[in-house]
N, C-alpha and C positions, 0 to 999 in steps of 0.2 A: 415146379412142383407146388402142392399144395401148403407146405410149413411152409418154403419159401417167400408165397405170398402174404403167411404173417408174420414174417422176419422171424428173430430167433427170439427167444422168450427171455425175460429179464434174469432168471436164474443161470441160465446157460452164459447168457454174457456177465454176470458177475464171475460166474466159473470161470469163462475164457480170461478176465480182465485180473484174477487172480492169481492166475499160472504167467499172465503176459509180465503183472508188476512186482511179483514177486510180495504182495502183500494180502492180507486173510483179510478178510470182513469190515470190505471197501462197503461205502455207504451207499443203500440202495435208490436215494434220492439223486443222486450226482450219478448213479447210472442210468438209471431212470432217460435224463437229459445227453448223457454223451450218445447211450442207444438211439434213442430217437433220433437226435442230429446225426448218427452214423446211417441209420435205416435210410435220411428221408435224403442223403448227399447222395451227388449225383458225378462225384469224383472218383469213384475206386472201380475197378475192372471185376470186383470180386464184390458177392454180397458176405453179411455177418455171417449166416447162414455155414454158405464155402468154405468161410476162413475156418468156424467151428468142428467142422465134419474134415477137412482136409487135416487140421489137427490133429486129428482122433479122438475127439471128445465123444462120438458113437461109440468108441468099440469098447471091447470088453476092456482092455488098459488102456484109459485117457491117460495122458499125458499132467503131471505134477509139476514138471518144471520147467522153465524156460530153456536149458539147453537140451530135453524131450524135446519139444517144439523144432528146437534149431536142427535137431537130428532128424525129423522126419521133413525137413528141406524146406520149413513154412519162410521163412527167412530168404531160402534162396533164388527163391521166385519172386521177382517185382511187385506182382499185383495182390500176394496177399502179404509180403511185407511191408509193403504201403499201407493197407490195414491196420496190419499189428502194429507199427511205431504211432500211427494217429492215435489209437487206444491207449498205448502209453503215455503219449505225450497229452490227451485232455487228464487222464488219472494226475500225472504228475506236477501240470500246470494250474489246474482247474478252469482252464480255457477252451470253451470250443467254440464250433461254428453254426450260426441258427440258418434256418431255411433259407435265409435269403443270400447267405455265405461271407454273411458280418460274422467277425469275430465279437463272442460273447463270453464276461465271468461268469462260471457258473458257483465257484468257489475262490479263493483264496488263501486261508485260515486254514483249511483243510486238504490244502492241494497236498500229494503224497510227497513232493519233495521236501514239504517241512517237516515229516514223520520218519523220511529214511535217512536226512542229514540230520545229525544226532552235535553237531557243532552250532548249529545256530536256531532261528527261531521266525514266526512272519513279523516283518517289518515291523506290523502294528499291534504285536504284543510284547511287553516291556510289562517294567516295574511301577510303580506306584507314580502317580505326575511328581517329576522332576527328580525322578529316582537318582538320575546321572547327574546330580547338583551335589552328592552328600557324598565322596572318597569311601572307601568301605574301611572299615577299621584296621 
């Protein structure tokens, strides 16, 4: 079809990647980057596109949550649950893959796993230099 050949629009995939990670007002820069590298791979049996509309995000009740999703079987079929865990896994790592199928950061700092682990923090932010030299009172 004709959307198909523009992929799916970056609203719609921030919608999808909303209900996928269970997080609101993911940044549209880093999806910007995961879209494209999903658009332009050439690994998945299904496009954005399919995964979107097979969801129900067309119909008059899209889908709000992750186990909507799992109830309407997107999960239980191979080839658009291979979609949907790729989506999760660049939101959560800030890792993904560029045209050539290197793996690339896209984030770090901002990967969602440091936002829904509420125990720790990335790596490379700490306290003031040498903060761990001084017992805390």
């Amino acid at each position: 079809s004709e959307r198909e050949a523009d992929g799916l629009p970056l609203a719609d995939f921030l919608v999808l990647s909303t209900v996928l990670t269970g997080v609101s007002e993911l940044n549209p820069q880093l999806g910007t980057v995961y879209l494209q590298s999903l658009q332009t791979s050439s690994q998945f049996d299904v496009t954005l596109v399919d995964l979107y509309e097979q969801a129900g995000f067309r119909s008059n009740t899209p889908p709000a949550t992750v186990e909507e999703l799992e109830a309407k079987g997107l999960f239980a079929q191979e080839a658009t649950r291979q979609l949907a865990d790729k989506i999760i896994e660049y939101w959560y790592t800030g890792i993904y893959e560029t045209a050539e199928g290197e793996q690339a950061v896209a984030t770090f700092v901002d990967a969602l796993v440091w936002q829904t682990l509420f125990f720790t923090k990335p790596l490379t932010i700490c306290g003031a230099p040498n903060f761990w030299a001084h017992p805390p009172e």
